[in-house]
C-alpha angles and dihedrals in degrees: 000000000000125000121259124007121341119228116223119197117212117197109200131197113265139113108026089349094055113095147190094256113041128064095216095179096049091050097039084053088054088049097046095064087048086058100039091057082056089071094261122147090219126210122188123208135202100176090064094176084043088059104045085053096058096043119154134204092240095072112096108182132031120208111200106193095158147113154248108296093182094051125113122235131245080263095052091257123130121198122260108275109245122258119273109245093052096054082046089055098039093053085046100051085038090050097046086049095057089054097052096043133275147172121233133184112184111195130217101301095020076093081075107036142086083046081168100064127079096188091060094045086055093048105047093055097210134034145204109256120212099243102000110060115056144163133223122259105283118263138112109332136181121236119207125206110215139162126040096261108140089242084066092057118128085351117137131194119278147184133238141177099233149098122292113218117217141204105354121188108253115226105171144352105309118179105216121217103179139009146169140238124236121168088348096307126111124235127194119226105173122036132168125215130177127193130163112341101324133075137212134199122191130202125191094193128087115081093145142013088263085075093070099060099060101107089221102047087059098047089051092051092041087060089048083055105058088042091054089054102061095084133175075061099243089207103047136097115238100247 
C-alpha cells in the first residue's frame, strides 16, 4: 500500500456512458461513501474519457461505475465518439497504470463499458454481451460466497434486491467470490483477477442504490476494497 492517503478515482456514468435504466450518480454516490470508509480520498468524474486521459500516478483505484457507450438509445440514437487524441491519451495513461499497479473495481454494467480501451477489456476477464448475456427480472436474490480467495474470508451468504447479471463471455481466468443460482447454475457475479502488479474486482451488483443497503453486499465490497488497495500486487509476476 502506498503512504498517505490513497486517491480513488470514480467514473461515473454520464455523457456517452450515461443510459435509460441506471441512475449512475445515485449509486456512485452510494459507492463513494463505501470507498471513502476504506480509507480512499474519492474523486468522482463526469468527463470518464477526461479522466482516463489525466491520470496520475498517484491514483491508486479506479471505480468504473459506467455504461455502455456504444450502445443505442431508447430512440435509436447512439453519443458522439470521443475525439481521438483523447482516447489515444486515455489508453496510454490506462495502460501505464496498470503497469505500474493499480486497483480496479469495476461496478454492475462496467462489465459493458470502455469499449474503447484495450487495456480495460484485458483486465476485467469476462465481459456483458448485447443480446447474449442477460440478467432475471430484479427482485430479492441470494448471494452465494464460494471459493477460498482472501477476498471470501469471514464472508456469508446474503441476500440483495438487484439484478443478477447472466452469462457472461469469458475472456480470461477470472476467480469467482460469489455467485448466484438461476434454474439450478450457478452464475458468478463477483470475481477477482491479478496480473502484473495490479489487481480487479468485479461486481456484478449494483443496478440501484437498494443494493447498497443489503449488510452483506457492503461488507463484501468493503473486503474488495482492502484487497484492491494493496498495489503494486505483492503477490503478483511482473508480466
Amino acid at each position: 500500500m502506498r503512504g498517505g492517503a490513497m486517491r480513488a478515482v470514480m467514473l461515473n456514468g454520464s455523457g456517452r456512458y450515461a443510459d435509460a435504466w441506471h441512475r449512475y450518480s445515485e449509486t456512485t454516490a452510494a459507492l463513494a461513501e463505501l470507498v471513502a470508509e476504506a480509507g480512499f480520498t474519492v474523486e468522482v468524474a463526469d468527463d470518464v474519457d477526461g479522466a482516463l486521459a489525466s491520470l496520475t500516478d498517484d491514483v491508486a483505484l479506479i471505480v468504473v461505475n459506467a455504461g455502455d457507450p456504444h450502445a443505442s438509445t431508447p430512440e435509436g440514437e447512439t453519443a458522439a465518439v470521443a475525439e481521438a487524441s483523447v482516447l489515444e491519451a486515455a489508453n496510454a495513461a490506462l495502460e501505464w497504470a496498470i503497469d505500474r499497479g493499480i486497483g480496479l473495481l469495476a461496478v454492475h454494467t462496467a462489465a459493458a463499458s470502455l469499449h474503447d480501451y484495450p487495456a480495460y477489456e484485458r483486465a476485467l476477464g469476462a465481459r456483458w454481451v448485447r443480446d447474449s448475456s442477460w440478467h432475471p427480472p430484479i427482485g430479492e436474490a441470494a448471494v452465494h460466497i464460494v471459493g477460498n480467495h482472501a477476498i471470501a474470508d469471514g464472508l456469508e451468504d446474503f441476500t440483495v434486491f438487484d439484478e443478477r447479471y447472466t452469462d457472461f463471455r469469458l475472456d480470461d481466468v477470472i476467480e469467482p467470490i460469489a455467485e448466484h443460482e438461476h434454474e439450478g447454475i450457478r452464475h458468478p457475479l463477483v470475481w477477482a483477477r491479478e496480473f502484473g502488479h495490479s489487481r480487479l474486482v468485479y461486481d456484478a451488483l449494483g443496478h440501484d442504490v437498494r443494493s447498497y443497503e443489503s449488510a452483506g453486499h457492503r461488507a463484501l465490497l468493503a473486503a474488495s476494497l482492502a484487497w484492491l488497495a494493496r498495489v503494486p500486487a505483492p503477490t503478483a509476476n511482473a508480466r
